[in-house]
C-alpha positions in Angstrom: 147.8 85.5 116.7 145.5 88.5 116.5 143.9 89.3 119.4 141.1 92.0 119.9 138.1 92.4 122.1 134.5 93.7 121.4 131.3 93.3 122.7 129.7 90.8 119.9 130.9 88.9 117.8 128.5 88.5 114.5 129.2 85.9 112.5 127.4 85.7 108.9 127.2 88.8 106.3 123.6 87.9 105.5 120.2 90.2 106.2 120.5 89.1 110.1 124.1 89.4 110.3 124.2 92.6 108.5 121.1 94.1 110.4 121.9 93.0 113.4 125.8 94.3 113.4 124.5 97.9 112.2 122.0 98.3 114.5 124.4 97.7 117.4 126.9 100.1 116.0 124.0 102.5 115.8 123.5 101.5 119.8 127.5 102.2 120.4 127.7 99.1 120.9 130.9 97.3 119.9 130.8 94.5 117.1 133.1 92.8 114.5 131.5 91.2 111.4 133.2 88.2 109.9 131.6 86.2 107.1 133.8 83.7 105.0 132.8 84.7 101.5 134.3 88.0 100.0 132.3 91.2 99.6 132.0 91.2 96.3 130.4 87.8 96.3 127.6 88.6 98.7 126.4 91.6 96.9 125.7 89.8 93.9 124.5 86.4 94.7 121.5 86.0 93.7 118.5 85.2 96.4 115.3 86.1 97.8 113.4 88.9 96.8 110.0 90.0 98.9 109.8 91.5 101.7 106.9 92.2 103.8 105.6 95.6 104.6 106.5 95.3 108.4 109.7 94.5 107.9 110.6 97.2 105.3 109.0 99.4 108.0 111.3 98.1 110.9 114.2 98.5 108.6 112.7 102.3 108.0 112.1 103.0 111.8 115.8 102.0 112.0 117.0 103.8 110.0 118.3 101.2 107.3 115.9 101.0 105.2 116.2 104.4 103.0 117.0 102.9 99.7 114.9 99.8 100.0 111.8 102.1 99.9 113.2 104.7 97.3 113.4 101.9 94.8 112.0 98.9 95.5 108.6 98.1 93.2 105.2 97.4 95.6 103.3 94.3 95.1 99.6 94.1 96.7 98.1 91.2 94.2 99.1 88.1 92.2 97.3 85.1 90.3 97.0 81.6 91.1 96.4 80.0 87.6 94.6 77.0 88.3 92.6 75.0 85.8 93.2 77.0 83.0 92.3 80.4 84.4 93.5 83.2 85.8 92.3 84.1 89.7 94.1 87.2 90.3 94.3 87.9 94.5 94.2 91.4 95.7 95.3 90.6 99.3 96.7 94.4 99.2 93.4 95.7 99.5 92.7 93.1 101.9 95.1 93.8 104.9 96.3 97.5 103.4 99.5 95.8 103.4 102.2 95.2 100.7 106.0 93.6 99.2 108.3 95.5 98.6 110.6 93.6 95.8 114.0 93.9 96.6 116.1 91.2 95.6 118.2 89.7 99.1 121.8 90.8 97.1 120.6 94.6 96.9 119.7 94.7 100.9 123.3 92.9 101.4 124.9 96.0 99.7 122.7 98.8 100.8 123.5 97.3 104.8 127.6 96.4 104.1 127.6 99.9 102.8 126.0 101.7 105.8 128.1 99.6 108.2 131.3 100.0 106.8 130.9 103.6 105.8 130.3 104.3 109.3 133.0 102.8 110.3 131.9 99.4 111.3 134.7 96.5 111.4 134.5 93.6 109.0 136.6 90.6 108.3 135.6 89.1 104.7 136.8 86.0 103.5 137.7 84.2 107.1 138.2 80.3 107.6 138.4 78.3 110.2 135.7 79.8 112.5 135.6 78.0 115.6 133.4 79.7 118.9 134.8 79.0 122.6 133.7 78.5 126.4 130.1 79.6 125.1 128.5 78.9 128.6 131.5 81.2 130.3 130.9 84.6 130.8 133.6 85.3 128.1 133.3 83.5 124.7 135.5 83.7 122.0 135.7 83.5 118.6 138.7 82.2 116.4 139.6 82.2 112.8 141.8 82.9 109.9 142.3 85.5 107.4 144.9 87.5 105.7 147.0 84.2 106.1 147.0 84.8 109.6 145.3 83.5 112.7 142.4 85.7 114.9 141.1 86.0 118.0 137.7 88.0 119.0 137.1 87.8 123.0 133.8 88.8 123.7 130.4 88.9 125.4 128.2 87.2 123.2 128.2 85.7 120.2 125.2 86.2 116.9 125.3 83.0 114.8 123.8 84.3 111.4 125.9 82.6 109.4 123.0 80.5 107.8 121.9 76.3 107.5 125.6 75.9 106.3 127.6 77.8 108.7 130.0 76.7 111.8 127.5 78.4 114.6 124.7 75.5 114.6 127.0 73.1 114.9 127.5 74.2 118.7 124.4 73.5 120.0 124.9 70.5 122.5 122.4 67.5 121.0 121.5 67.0 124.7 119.3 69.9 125.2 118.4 71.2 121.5 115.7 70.1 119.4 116.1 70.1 115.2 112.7 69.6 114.1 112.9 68.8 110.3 109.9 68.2 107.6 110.9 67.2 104.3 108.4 67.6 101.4 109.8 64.6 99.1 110.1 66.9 96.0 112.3 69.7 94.4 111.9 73.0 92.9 114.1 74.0 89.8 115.1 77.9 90.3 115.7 79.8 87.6 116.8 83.2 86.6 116.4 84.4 82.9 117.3 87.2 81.1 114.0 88.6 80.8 111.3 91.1 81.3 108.3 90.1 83.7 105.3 87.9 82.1 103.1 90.0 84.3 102.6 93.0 86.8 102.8 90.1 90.1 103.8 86.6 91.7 102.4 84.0 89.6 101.4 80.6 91.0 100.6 78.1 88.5 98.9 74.8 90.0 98.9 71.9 87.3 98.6 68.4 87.1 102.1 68.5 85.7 103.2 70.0 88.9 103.7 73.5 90.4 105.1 76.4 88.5 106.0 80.2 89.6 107.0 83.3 88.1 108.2 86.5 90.3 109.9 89.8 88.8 113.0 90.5 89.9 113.8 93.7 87.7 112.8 95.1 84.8 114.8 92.9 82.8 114.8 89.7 85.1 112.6 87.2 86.1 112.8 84.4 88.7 110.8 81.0 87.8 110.7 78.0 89.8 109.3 74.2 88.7 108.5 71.4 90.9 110.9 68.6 90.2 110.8 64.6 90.7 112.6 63.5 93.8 116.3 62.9 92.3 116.2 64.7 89.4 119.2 67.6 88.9 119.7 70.5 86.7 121.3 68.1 84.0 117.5 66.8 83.9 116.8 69.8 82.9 117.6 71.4 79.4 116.7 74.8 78.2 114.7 73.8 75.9 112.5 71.1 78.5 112.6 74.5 80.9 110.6 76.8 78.9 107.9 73.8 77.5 106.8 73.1 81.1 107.2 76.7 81.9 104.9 77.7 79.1 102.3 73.9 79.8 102.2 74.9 83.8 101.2 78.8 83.7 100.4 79.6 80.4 96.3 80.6 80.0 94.5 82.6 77.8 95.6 86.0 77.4 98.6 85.5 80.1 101.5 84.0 78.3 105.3 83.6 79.4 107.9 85.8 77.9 111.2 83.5 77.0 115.0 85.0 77.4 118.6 83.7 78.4 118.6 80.8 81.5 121.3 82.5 83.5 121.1 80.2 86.8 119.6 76.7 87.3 119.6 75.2 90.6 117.7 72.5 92.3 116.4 73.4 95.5 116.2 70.5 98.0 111.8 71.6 99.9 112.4 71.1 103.3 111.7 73.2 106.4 113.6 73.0 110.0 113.6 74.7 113.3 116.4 74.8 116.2 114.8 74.8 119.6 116.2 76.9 121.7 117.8 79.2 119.7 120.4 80.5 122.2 123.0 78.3 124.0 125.1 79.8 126.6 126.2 83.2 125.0 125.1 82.2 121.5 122.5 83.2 119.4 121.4 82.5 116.2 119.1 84.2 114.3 118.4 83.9 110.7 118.5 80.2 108.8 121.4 79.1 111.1 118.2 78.9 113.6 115.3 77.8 111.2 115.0 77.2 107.6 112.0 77.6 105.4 111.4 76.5 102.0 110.4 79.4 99.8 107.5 78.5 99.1 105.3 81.6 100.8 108.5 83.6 100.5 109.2 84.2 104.3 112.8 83.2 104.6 114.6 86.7 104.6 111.5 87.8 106.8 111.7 86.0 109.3 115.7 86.9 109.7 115.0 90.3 109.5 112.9 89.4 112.7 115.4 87.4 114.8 117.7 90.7 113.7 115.3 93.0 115.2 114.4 91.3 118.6 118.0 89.8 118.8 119.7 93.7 118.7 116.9 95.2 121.0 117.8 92.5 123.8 121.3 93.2 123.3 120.9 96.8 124.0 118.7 96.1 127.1 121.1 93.7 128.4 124.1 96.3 128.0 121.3 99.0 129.5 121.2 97.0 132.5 117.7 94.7 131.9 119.0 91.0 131.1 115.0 90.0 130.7 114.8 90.2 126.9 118.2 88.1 126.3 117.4 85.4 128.3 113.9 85.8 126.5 115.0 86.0 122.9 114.7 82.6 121.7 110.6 82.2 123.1 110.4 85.5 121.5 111.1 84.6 117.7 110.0 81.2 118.1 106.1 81.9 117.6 106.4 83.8 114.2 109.3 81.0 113.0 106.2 78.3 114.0 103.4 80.4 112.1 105.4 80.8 109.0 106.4 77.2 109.2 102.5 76.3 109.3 101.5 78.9 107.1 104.3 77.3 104.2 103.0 73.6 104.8 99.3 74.5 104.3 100.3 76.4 100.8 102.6 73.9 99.9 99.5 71.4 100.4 97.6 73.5 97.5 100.6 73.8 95.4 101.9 70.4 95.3 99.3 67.7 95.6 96.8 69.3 92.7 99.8 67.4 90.9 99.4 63.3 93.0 96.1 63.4 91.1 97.9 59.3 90.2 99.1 58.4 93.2 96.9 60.1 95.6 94.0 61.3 94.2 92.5 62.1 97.6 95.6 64.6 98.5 94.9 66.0 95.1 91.3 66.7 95.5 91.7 68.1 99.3 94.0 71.1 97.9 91.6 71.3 95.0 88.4 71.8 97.4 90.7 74.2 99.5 92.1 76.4 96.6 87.9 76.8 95.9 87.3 77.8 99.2 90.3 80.3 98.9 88.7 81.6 95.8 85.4 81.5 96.9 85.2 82.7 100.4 85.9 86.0 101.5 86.7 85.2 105.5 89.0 82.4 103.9 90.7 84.9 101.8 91.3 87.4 104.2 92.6 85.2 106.5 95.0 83.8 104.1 95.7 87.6 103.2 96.9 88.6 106.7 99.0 85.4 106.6 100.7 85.7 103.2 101.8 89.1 104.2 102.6 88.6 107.7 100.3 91.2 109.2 100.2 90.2 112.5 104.5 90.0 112.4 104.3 94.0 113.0 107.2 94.8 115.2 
């Protein structure tokens, strides 16, 4: 066996693992990144894509975030097409605050590059992960790779290895809570060989169900559908794609530009949260602690988050001040609960304009509170600061 010591083990090559293993290197702290899949497959898998201002500026004040704001396009606007029109929403001029589009696989790169070109150590492709005496004061981390076995004895261990990683699975059922919501329905993701429709995020809210269109680049689009409970991508042929696509969002003088389906996936709405999110010397950060559909676009925000507050308690603890540690997980726990809220409440206005049949009063609830969005100006600055996390500064 392998053996080596460090002072964290991070487990997961995602936007938390990632941010949080570079910043502690920055810190001269000692880390060892593993993550099972291969580099080359995490810098071109395909995920999420906005990024809120005070984030981008956290990953700027840290000095990772260099050529996210070199390149990345701004968004301060987009259109909820509801009933046939178009109600484009400035919430940029709003709260002064915008996204930054950056697809999740072009962060991955940009932050494997800077940790490994300084020298940071990472294990790619690893199996077999298995975490020990977490409630000692010396965990440990096993695995495989290279055909051979590991050994990482540490101080602490950062779970960000997502909702289908090992590190979750540690948390003793006595003393954690998994609060779970499920929203009964699916959305169809889709990427397509094509340039954007328009300049913005379009939400389109139909009786035929939800529709959305987000730019990715120049020459690809992301679009999502609400499915039926059940129904999988075979349900879904090209051609059955681009007719609801074109029914759900399509209104006068805003049409949908077709290309090549490149990616169909059905995307399973729910939304969970793992209370506390430290055990012993473990701590997770990112969707190995709390999952949220991406339907107001706040999952890779919200890691970015734990990353942040997770790295600057690990360099007070090493500084001497355990306060922060012991304090991470009520910490990142109040933003993970606003975003949760914040998600059901527009899911609400997305979803049940389309139960006008089976629950016509849902459906008129989230028509009367898409009018007052549209309608009020305190209700659409609030929803502003909310939509683009305003108050998540850090």
């Amino acid at each position: 066996m392998v053996s080596r010591r460090t002072a964290v083990a991070v487990v997961g090559a995602g936007p938390a693992g990632l941010t949080v293993a570079n910043l502690l290197r920055r810190a001269g702290i000692g880390c060892v990144l593993l993550e099972a899949q291969s580099r080359a497959f995490i810098e071109q898998r395909p995920r999420a894509g906005f990024i809120e201002e005070w984030a981008v500026r956290g990953l700027e004040q840290r000095g990772l975030g260099e050529q996210l704001v070199a390149k990345a396009p701004r968004h301060g606007k987009f259109e909820f097409r509801f009933a046939g029109q178009r109600h484009v929403f400035r919430y940029g001029d709003v709260t002064g605050q915008r996204h930054f589009v950056y697809p999740q696989q072009l962060l991955v790169t940009d932050l494997v590059a800077q940790y490994t070109g300084a020298g940071g150590e990472a294990v790619f492709e690893v199996s077999d992960v298995e975490l020990h005496d977490l409630t000692s004061d010396a965990p440990a981390v096993t695995f495989r790779a290279g055909g051979e076995e590991h050994r990482i004895d540490c101080g602490f261990i950062a779970g960000c290895d997502g909702a289908r990683g090992v590190c979750q699975g540690y948390f003793p059922a006595e003393s954690t809570v998994k609060a779970h919501h499920d929203y009964g329905i699916g959305w169809l993701a889709l990427l397509a060989e094509a340039p954007p429709s328009a300049d913005g995020v379009l939400f389109g809210i139909h009786p035929r169900g939800f529709a959305a269109h987000m730019a990715r680049t120049p020459t690809v689009t992301r679009f999502y559908l609400q499915t039926a409970p059940g129904e999988t991508e075979a349900d879904w042929p090209d051609e059955r794609v681009w007719q609801e696509l074109h029914t759900r969002l399509t209104v006068p003088g805003g049409a949908i530009i077709e290309g090549k389906l490149f990616e169909k996936r059905i995307l399973d709405m729910h939304n969970y949260v793992v209370e506390p999110m430290s055990h012993g010397r473990l701590h997770l950060a990112g969707e190995a602690a709390h999952l949220v559909a991406p339907i107001a676009a706040k999952g890779m925000n919200l890691a970015l988050h734990d990353a942040f507050l997770l790295t600057d308690a690990l360099q007070a603890y090493y500084a001497g001040d355990p306060a922060p540690l012991a304090g991470y997980s009520a910490a990142c726990l109040p933003l993970v609960w606003q975003y949760q809220e914040f998600s059901l409440w527009l899911s609400d206005i997305f979803h049940h304009t389309a139960a006008a049949g089976e629950n016509p009063f849902a459906a008129r609830v989230a028509e009367a509170r898409m009018r007052r969005l549209l309608g009020s100006p305190a209700a659409a600055a609030a929803f502003a600061e909310l939509y683009i996390g305003k108050n998540a500064d850090l």
